[in-house]
C-alpha positions, 0 to 999 in steps of 0.5 A, a space after each residue: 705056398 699059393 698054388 695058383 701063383 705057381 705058373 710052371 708047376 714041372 719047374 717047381 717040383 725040379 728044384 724041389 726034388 734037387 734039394 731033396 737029392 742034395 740033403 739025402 746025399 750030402 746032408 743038411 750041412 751042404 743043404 743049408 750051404 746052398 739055400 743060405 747062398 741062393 738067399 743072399 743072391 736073391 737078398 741082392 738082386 732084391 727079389 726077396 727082403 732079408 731073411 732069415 731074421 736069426 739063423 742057427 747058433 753056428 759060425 755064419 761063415 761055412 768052411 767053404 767061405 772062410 778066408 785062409 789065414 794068411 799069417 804065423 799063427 804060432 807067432 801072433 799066439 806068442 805076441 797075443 801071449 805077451 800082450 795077454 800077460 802084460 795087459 793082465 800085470 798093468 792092473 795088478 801091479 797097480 792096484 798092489 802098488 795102489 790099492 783101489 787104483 781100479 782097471 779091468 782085466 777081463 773085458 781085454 782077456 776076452 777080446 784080445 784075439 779080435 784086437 791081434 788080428 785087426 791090429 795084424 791084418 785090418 787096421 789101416 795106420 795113419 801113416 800109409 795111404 789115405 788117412 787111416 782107419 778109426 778104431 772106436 776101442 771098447 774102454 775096458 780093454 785099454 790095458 791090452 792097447 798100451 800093453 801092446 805099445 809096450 811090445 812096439 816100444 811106445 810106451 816105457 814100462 815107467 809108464 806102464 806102472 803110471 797107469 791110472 796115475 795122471 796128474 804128472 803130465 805125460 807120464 800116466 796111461 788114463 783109465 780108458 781112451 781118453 784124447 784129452 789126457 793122451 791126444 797122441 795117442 787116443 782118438 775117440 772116447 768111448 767111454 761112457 759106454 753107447 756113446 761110441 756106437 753112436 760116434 762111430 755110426 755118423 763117423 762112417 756116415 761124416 767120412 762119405 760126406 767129406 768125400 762126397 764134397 770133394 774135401 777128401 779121399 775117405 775111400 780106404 778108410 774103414 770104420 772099426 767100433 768095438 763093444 761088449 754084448 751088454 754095452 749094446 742095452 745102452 739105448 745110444 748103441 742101438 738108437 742109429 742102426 737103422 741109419 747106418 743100414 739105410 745110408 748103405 754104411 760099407 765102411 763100418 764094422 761093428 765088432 760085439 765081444 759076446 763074452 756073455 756078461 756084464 758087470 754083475 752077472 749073465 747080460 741075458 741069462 735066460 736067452 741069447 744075446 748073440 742071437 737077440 743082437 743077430 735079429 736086431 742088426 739084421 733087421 736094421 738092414 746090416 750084413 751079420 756074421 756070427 763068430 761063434 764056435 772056434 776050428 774044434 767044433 767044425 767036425 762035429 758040426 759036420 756030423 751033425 746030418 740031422 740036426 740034433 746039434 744045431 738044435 741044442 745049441 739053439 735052445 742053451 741059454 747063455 746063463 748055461 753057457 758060463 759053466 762050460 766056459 770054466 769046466 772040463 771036458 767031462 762037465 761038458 760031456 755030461 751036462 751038453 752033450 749027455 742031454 740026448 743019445 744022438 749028441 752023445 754020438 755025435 762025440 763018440 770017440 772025442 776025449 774028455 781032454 779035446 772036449 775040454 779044448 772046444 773054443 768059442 769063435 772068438 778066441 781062434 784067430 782063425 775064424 776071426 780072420 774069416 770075420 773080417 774079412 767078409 766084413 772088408 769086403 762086403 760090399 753095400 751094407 754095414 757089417 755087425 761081428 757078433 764074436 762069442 767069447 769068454 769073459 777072462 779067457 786064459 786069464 786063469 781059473 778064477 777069472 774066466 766066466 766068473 760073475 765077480 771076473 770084471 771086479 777082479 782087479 788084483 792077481 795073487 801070486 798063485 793065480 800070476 802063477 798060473 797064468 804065467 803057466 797058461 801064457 808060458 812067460 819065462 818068470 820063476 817063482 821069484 821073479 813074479 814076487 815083483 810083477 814083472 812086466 814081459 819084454 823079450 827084446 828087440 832082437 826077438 823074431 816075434 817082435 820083427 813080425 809084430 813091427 812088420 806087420 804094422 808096417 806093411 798096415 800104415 804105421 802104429 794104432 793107436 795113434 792121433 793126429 795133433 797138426 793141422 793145417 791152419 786156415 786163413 783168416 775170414 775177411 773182415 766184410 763178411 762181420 761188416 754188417 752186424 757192426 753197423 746195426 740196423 734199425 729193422 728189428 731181427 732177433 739173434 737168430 736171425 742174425 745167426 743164419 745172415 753171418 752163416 750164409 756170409 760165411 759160407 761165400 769166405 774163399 778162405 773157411 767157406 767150403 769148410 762150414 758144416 752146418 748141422 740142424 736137426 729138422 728145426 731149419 725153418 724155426 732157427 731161419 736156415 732154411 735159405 741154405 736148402 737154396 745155398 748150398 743144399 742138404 746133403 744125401 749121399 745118394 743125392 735126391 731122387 725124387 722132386 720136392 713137393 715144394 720145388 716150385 718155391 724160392 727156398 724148397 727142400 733141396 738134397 743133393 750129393 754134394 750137399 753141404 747142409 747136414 739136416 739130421 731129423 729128429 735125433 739131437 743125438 744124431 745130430 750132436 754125433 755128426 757135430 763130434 764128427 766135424 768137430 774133430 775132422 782135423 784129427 781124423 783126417 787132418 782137415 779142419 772143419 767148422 761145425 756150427 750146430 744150431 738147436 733148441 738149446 733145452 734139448 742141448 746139454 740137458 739131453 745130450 750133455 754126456 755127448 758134449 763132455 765127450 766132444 770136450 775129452 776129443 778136443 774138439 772145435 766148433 760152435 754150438 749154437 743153442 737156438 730159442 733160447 731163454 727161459 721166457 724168450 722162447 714163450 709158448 713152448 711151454 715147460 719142457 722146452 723153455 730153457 733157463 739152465 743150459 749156461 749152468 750146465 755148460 758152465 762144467 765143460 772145462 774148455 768150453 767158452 760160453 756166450 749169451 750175446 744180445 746183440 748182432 754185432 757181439 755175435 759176428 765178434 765172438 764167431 769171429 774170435 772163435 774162427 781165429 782161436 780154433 782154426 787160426 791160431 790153433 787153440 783148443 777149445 768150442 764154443 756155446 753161443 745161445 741165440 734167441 728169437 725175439 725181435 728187436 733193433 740191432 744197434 751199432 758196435 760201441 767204440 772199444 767193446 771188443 774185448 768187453 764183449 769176449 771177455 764177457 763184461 763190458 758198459 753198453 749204455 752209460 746214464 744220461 741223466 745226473 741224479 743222486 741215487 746211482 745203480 749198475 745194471 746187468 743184462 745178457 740176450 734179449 732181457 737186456 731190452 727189459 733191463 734198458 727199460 728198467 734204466 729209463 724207469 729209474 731215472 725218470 720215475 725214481 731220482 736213480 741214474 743207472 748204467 747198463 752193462 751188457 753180461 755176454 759171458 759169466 762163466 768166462 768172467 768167474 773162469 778169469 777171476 778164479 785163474 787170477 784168484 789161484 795165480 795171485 794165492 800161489 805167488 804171494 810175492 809178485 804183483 796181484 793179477 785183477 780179474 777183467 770183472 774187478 779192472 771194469 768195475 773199480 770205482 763203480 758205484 753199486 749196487 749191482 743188479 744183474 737180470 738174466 733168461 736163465 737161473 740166478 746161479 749164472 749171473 751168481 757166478 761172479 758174486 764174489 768178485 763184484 765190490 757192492 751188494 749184488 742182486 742176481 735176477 733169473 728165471 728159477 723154476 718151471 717154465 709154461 707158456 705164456 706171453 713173454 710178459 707175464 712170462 717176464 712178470 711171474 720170473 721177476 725178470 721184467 724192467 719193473 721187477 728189475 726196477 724193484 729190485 734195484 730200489 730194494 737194493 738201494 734201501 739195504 744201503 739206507 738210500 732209500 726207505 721202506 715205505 720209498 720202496 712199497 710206494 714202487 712197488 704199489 706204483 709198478 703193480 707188482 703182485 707181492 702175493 703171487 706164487 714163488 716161480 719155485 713153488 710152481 
């Protein structure tokens, strides 16, 4: 203390001597009351920061703060019962009737009191007011979901014993929340484990912004993530808090099941992890309340004048907890409590068998109850439940806090009988031999309450929205331009951000785009839109741009529509998720067109874009600079030739590599009627690059040429005896119109040039037809697109692409001809674009080369013909192989 700060010393020593008279009268409990408070009120009028960091190992919440349960807890612990058993016997039943079919029991045993009372008092249905909450359900505990359908009779027990069995469509529970495999069902995926964090972050934050654009009234939906303490290592469920904490995130809730372990072993043995994840959160500038003792340790807390509990229970280490969460009373007795005469005390009078009933908070509803609420109603920051809990809580002796409990996937009879007896399931001996699913009929006045409670909360969770509103179509002004051409040369990117800002003034959809950049506005030309339609803030901008003087500065506002993301392309791909699946959130379609450094797309955040692909999501990812040696002085880490591969493994995924203005106002165009018109499931992958050259005209009848992924751009001009096909996408279709100039007027070889916008699309087509025509050997055969254009057509085939030789190598099997794929294997560096061009062999004289050699395996040509090229075009045949780099 800075006694020369201290302007009223008298005042000083008045509350000093009152908190010393509240410690010697109503001890330390009240003192910390009261301290605790008069810090959170000065925490909000911002007199001091937040402190402290991490508070004591007790419940946040004292008795006086706790909200009153409102509820039957003797009926919502039956329903839990029933849910606990039935949950339990869906993964035994399975893995006995199919061995190795897998599930958890655990993870749901340990958290199925945090989920009854959300589901009894929090959670808001879809079918009440406004458009619901979003529940992010942690993927291990599925089980106690469809379990608890299977009370609300959503779900058959036929079904249940289809868990894990999913090839009968409709028939079958998926492992985890999945919405592509039940998309009536299951809204978000949250595993694999941190990408629901992450979801659930720029959820809240995406809610506000639909809000704030006036699209719709979000105000009473609140956004529930559940998580496990060892999910929170993942460094996608820690990499947003702070965005969360800084936007102010109200309407999100982070519920942590701290049941202590992991899959192997204790997630911190040697500390504390609720106590980790209190500083970590609070210090991301979330509210933290800890639920970490149940209502049988409220006494002796209060005893605790001294403290001496308080401090036991901050030094046990959590690896110390797990044998009191499977022992009796007097292993605890003995091995907590015997620790010190003073703790003894503190229990002088408790037996063994009301030691042995001590819970931790997160099994008694009560303190639960308490939890959420002050999360509902905390007002200004997000709120982080850290709930301790036991892994395999009354699931039975050999499930809780075991380190083997969460590969536990089978129950003996012995153990179904004890838990049976734990949950008092009216099944004899007999009876369980067949592991009987518990249903207590309709009738039953557990599950009138079960049904009235949801529907006093808006209806049943989980639950998706699969309707939405079709919009209308885009008019065809806004595409006119890019079929007309222009001479001026523009890159695709360019092109890009035109088609944006037209699409944006459409009556129809243009309220409805969500463009999303992450901090690269400039580098992809979109930086006109900061202009257009801003960047939005949710507190809009309260400063002045140091650039605001300038036509195109940096404009934040409100009612923004631009959402700029920073650095984070995680970030990033989190608000695209976001936007992508607006009209199963909140039945209102949303257009994302996230632009990017395509290297920084499916190779960093690929478990991002298969999640988008499990959601059903719609929308275009636009990777951006793309090209392995279009995007030239980037270097290695940057240039990208195998994101087309990569993308090439999203089964619903369409993907382009357009060279042209006008196939990319086709293909937006397609892709808007597709998703948004006619309802279709499926996105989109459209890579754009950042090299200028003339935009011709749209070709007479290339449309479907263009969508689906073939079509002859440029036919040869001259007529000579030799004749080749020549193969190009993006901006290497420059080079390869060249290579077509070169082979006619210096090699006698007249080729046609054919603009490859889509090879996955090809090989997806050919493989449909390939299977249909296997399967149905008497109708007539179906012809790929790629077989119908090129039947007649001489080859050979060369096909010269920005990205790997596996691209174009998709439709190898379906080309009638030798077939040459050129691409750009290997590191990229930097480097002009040609000698970039030149060491990928992907330049017109490699091009050229490789057509002529192609020409010599029919005997066309000789090989002395084709070392004349060679020496003639100046091709280095001793130089290094771009794989050996």
């Amino acid at each position: 203390m800075h006694q020369s700060r201290d302007h009223d010393p008298l005042q000083t020593r008045e509350w000093l001597e009152s908190l010393e008279s509240v410690i010697d009268v109503d001890g330390l409990e009240r003192a910390r009351f009261l301290v605790a408070s008069l810090l959170e009120e000065a925490r909000t009028r911002r007199v001091v920061g937040e402190l402290p960091v991490i508070t004591d190992y007790v419940n946040t919440l004292s008795l006086e703060e706790e909200a009153a349960f409102p509820g039957n807890e003797a009926v919502e612990q039956r329903i839990e019962d029933m849910i606990r058993w039935n949950a339990a016997v869906i993964v035994a039943k399975g893995n006995k009737d199919y061995a190795g079919i897998g599930g958890h029991i655990s993870t749901f045993a340990s958290s199925a009191t945090l989920y009854e009372v959300g589901m009894n008092w929090f959670f808001r249905g879809k079918e009440g007011p406004g458009t619901g909450d979003h529940v992010y359900y942690q993927g291990h505990g599925a089980p106690g979901m469809y379990a608890r359908s299977f009370l609300e009779g959503r779900l058959t027990e036929a079904e249940l014993i289809r868990f894990r069995r999913e090839v009968k469509r409709g028939a079958g529970l998926s492992s985890y929340p999945h919405p592509r495999l039940m998309p009536n069902y299951w809204e978000f995926p949250t595993v694999s484990m941190g990408l629901g964090p992450m979801a659930a972050i720029y959820q809240a934050r995406f809610n506000r912004y639909l809000a704030s654009r006036g699209i719709v009234d979000t105000e009473q939906s609140r956004v529930w993530a559940f998580l496990g303490d060892g999910e929170s290592d993942e460094p996608e469920a820690a990499g947003a808090l702070c965005l969360a904490g800084r936007d102010g995130l109200q309407n999100l809730t982070f519920v942590i099941n701290c049941n202590l372990q992991r899959l192997d072993g204790p997630v911190r043995g040697n500390g504390k992890i609720i106590q980790e994840l209190e500083g970590l959160y609070r210090g991301a500038g979330w509210n933290v309340v800890k639920c970490t003792w149940g209502r049988e340790w409220d006494p002796i807390l209060s005893r605790d004048a001294g403290g001496v509990l308080r401090d036991a229970l901050n030094q046990v280490v959590d690896g110390e907890w797990q044998h009191f969460a499977s022992s009796d009373g007097k292993t605890l007795r003995e091995r907590f409590f015997g620790q010190n005469p003073a703790l003894l005390q503190l229990i002088q009078g408790i037996s063994d068998d009301d030691l042995g009933k001590l819970r931790p908070g997160g099994h008694d509803r009560r303190k639960v109850y308490a939890a959420f609420k002050a999360a509902e109603d905390h007002q200004g920051r997000p709120t982080v439940i850290l709930s301790h809990s036991v892994k395999g809580w009354r699931a039975g002796s050999e499930f809780a806090g075991k380190n083997s409990t969460h590969q536990k996937k089978q129950i003996k009879q012995n153990e179904l009988a004890e838990l049976r007896d734990i949950l008092d399931i009216p099944f004899t001996d007999e009876q369980l031999e067949s592991y009987p699913f518990y249903h207590p009929g309709e009738r039953d006045p557990a599950l009138s309450y079960l049904h009235e409670r949801r529907a006093a909360m808006g209806g049943p969770l989980p639950s998706r929205r699969t309707q939405v509103p079709a919009l209308g179509p885009v008019k065809d002004d806004v595409y006119a331009a890019f079929q007309k051409g222009n001479e001026q040369p523009a890159s695709t990117t360019m092109a890009f951000a035109q088609l944006v800002s037209r699409l944006l003034k459409d009556k129809n959809v243009g309220k409805r785009i969500v463009p999303i950049v992450p901090d690269e506005a400039r580098t992809f030309g979109m930086d006109p839109l900061f202009r257009q339609v801003g960047i939005w803030a949710s507190n809009g901008q309260k400063y002045e741009p140091v650039d605001k003087k300038m036509l195109l500065y940096y404009r934040e506002a409100a009612d923004g529509q631009l959402l700029e993301e920073g650095i984070p392309e995680a970030g990033a791909m989190s608000s695209f998720l976001a936007a992508g699946t607006a009209g199963a959130s909140h039945g209102e379609a949303m257009i994302p067109f996230y632009v990017f450094y395509s290297m920084f797309g499916f190779q960093r955040t690929g478990d991002q874009a298969w999640a988008f692909g499990d959601a059903r999501g719609r929308g275009f990812l636009m990777g951006a600079t793309a090209g392995r040696t279009t995007l030239n002085g980037e270097g290695l880490q940057h240039e990208d030739g195998q994101s087309h591969l990569l993308a090439s493994t999203i089964p619903n995924l369409r993907c382009y590599d357009p060279a042209f203005a006008y196939e990319l106002a086709t293909i937006v165009k397609d892709g808007i009627r597709r998703m948004y018109v006619d309802g279709e499931d499926t996105w989109y992958y459209i890579t754009i690059q950042n090299e200028n050259y003339p935009m011709p005209p749209m070709p007479e009848g290339s449309e479907e040429g263009i969508l689906r992924g073939l079509y002859r751009f440029r036919p040869s001009q001259e007529n000579h005896p030799l004749e080749a096909q020549l193969f190009g996408s993006a901006s290497i279709l420059m080079q390869v119109l060249e290579a077509q100039e070169i082979l006619a007027t210096r090699f006698g070889v007249a080729a046609d040039v054919w603009s490859a916008t889509s090879y996955q699309l090809l090989r997806n087509d050919a493989l449909r037809c390939e299977r249909w025509n296997r399967l149905h050997p008497t109708e007539t055969a179906r012809v790929p697109h790629v077989a119908r254009v090129l039947d007649g057509v001489d080859g050979p085939f060369i096909a010269a692409s920005d990205y790997m030789k596996a691209v174009p190598d998709m439709i190898a099997r379906w080309i009638p001809g030798e077939y040459v794929p050129l691409g750009t294997d290997g590191y990229g560096m930097s480097d002009t674009r040609e000698a970039l061009r030149r060491h990928f062999e992907v330049d017109a004289a490699s091009i050229v080369v490789a057509t002529l050699d192609a020409l010599r395996h029919q005997g066309k040509i000789t090989a002395s013909e084709l070392q004349s090229a060679i020496a003639d075009l100046r091709i280095d045949t001793d130089k290094i192989d771009p794989l050996d780099v």
